[in-house]
C-alpha angles and dihedrals in degrees: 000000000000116000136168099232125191118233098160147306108336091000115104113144134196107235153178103238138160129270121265111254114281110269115284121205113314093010134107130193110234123209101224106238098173131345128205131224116212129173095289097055085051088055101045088051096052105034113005162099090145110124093009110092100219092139101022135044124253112247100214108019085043084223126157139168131007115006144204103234132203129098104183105078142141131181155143120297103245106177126351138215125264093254101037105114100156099063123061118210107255082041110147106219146165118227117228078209089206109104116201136172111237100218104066119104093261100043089051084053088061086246096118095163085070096052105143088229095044116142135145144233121238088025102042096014141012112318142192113278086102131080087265154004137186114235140167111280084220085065098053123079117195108251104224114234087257090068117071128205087267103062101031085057072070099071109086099052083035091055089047093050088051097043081056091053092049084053092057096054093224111151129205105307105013111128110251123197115208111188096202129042092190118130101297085025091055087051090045081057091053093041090061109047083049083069096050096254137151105238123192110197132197133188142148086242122068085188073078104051098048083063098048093057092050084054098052106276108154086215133351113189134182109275084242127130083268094049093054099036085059094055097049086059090054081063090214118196096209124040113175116198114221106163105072093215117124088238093055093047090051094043096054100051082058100046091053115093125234108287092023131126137228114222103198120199112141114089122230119222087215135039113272125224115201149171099279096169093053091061098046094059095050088044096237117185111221109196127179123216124204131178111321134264100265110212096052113024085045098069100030075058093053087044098047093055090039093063082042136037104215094150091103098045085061111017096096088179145342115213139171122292077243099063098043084126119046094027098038121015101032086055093040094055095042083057080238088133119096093192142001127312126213131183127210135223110191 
C-alpha cells in the first residue's frame, strides 16, 4: 500500500509499503478515506523527531524506527476482529487515534487521555497517512449519512476543543474568552457555539478573526493593548489559551477575572514565565487540557459537525496523499496555512 512515511526532519517519503496486520479481538482495519495535518505534524516535520520514536523506542506503542505519521483520519471499516460486534464492515467511521488500556488507575477513573500506557497512532505508532491501518474498534465512532468525509476528518481536534471546554467548566450560555484562532483555536470557537456559549475571541490575524466570527464568535478582536484591555472589562470567568505563545499564557492570567480559571491548551515551544502571585490573589484556577476522552468527546465531536458543516470555514486546502510536501507540510511548518490542510486517500 502508499504511505507517507517519516525518516527525519524534512524527510517524509511516499512509499510502498506493507499492510498493517489483519484486525486481532477487539480490533478493525480501516480503509483511510482523508487525514488530517494539525501543528504538531507541522513541528515533527520540520524539527522532530520529538514524539515520533525514530531512535528510541516508544514505551508503550513498541515503535522504532520510520513511521507512518497522521492522527486525524477517518475511513471506511474493512475487516473486523472476532469479537467486534458494534461495527459493521462498510462502517464509515472517525478514529480517536489515542489507545489506552482500560484497567489502569486513570483509565478506571473514566480519564482515558491519562492511561499510563497511552500512546497514539500517527504521533507514537503508524498512523494514518496510508490506505489503511489497523486500530482498536473502542477508538472509532460511526460517522451518520448527514456528515461527509470532510467534516467527520474534523473529529479528533474537535473532541480535544470540546474536552477543553469540559476542563473550563463553562455551561450553555457562560462567555468564554479563547486567546488564538488558529486551527484547534478556530474549532474551540465552533465547539463552543455548539454549546450555546459566548465566545470572545483574540488573535494577531484578523484573517482569523474574520473566521472565528463566521464560525459563531460574539466578538473577535486584534491581540493588541485595546484588545486586552476589552476583554478584561467584560470580567470573564474562563479564559482558555489556545495560542501557546508566552504572551498569550500571561495575558491570559490578567484578562480572567477573579475566581476564574485558565484553561491552558496550546502548547508553548519555550518555558513561560508568568505572574504567579497575581493569580494567586485573585484565586485563578489554572487548569491544563490534554487529548480527549475518546468514548465520549468522539462522538459529541461527529455530532457536532454533523448538525453543522464547518469544514469550509478551516479546511484551507485537501491535497493527494503525493503532494503532502510540498503542498501541505512545507507550508504548514513555514505557518503559510491559513487554515487546515487535509490530505485524501481515496
Amino acid at each position: 500500500m502508499k504511505a507517507a512515511v517519516y525518516h527525519g526532519p524534512r524527510d517524509v517519503r511516499i512509499q510502498s509499503v506493507p499492510e498493517p496486520a489483519g484486525p486481532g479481538p477487539g480490533e478493525v482495519t480501516l480503509r483511510v478515506s482523508l487525514c488530517g495535518l494539525c501543528g504538531t505534524d507541522g513541528h515533527e516535520f520540520a524539527n522532530g523527531p520529538s514524539m515520533i520514536p525514530l531512535t528510541r523506542r516508544h514505551p508503550a506503542s513498541g515503535h522504532l524506527g520510520p513511521m507512518i505519521p497522521g492522527h486525524e483520519f477517518t475511513g471506511v471499516v474493512e475487516q473486523t476482529g472476532s469479537d467486534v460486534t458494534e461495527l459493521a464492515v462498510g462502517t464509515r467511521v472517525v478514529a480517536g487515534a489515542g489507545r489506552w488500556c482500560g484497567s489502569c488507575p486513570p483509565c478506571r477513573a473514566g480519564r482515558t487521555n491519562l492511561c499510563r500506557s497511552y500512546f497514539t497512532y500517527g504521533l507514537n505508532t503508524h498512523g494514518g497517512l496510508a490506505e489503511y491501518i489497523t486500530v482498536p474498534a473502542a477508538m472509532c465512532a460511526a460517522v451518520p449519512d448527514d456528515c461527509p468525509d470532510d467534516s467527520a476528518v474534523l473529529a479528533q481536534p474537535m473532541a480535544i476543543a470540546l474536552h477543553a471546554l469540559n476542563r473550563s467548566g463553562a455551561a450553555p450560555g457562560d462567555p468564554v474568552v479563547i486567546i488564538g484562532a488558529g486551527g484547534i483555536g478556530s474549532l474551540l470557537v465552533a465547539a463552543a457555539a455548539s454549546r450555546g456559549m459566548s465566545a470572545h475571541v483574540l488573535d494577531v490575524s484578523q484573517a482569523r478573526l474574520d473566521t472565528a466570527l463566521a464560525l459563531g464568535a460574539a466578538t473577535a478582536r486584534p491581540a493588541d493593548s485595546d484588545g486586552w484591555e476589552a476583554v478584561r472589562e467584560q470580567g470573564v470567568q474562563v479564559v482558555v489559551e489556545a495560542s501557546g505563545s508566552v504572551p498569550g499564557l500571561r495575558g491570559a492570567l490578567e484578562a480572567t477575572a477573579p475566581g476564574g480559571r485558565v484553561v491552558m491548551l496550546g502548547l508553548p515551544k519555550a518555558p513561560a514565565e508568568v505572574d504567579v502571585r497575581a493569580a494567586v490573589i485573585s484565586e485563578i484556577d489554572l487548569v491544563s487540557t490534554s487529548a480527549h476522552v475518546c468514548t465520549t468527546d468522539i462522538p459529541e465531536a461527529v455530532a457536532a459537525l454533523a448538525n453543522r458543516p464547518v469544514a469550509p470555514l478551516i479546511v484551507d486546502r485537501t491535497v493527494a496523499l503525493e503532494d503532502i510536501v510540498p503542498m501541505a507540510l512545507e507550508p504548514l511548518a513555514g505557518h503559510d496555512l491559513p487554515g487546515k490542510a487535509v490530505i485524501s486517500l481515496r
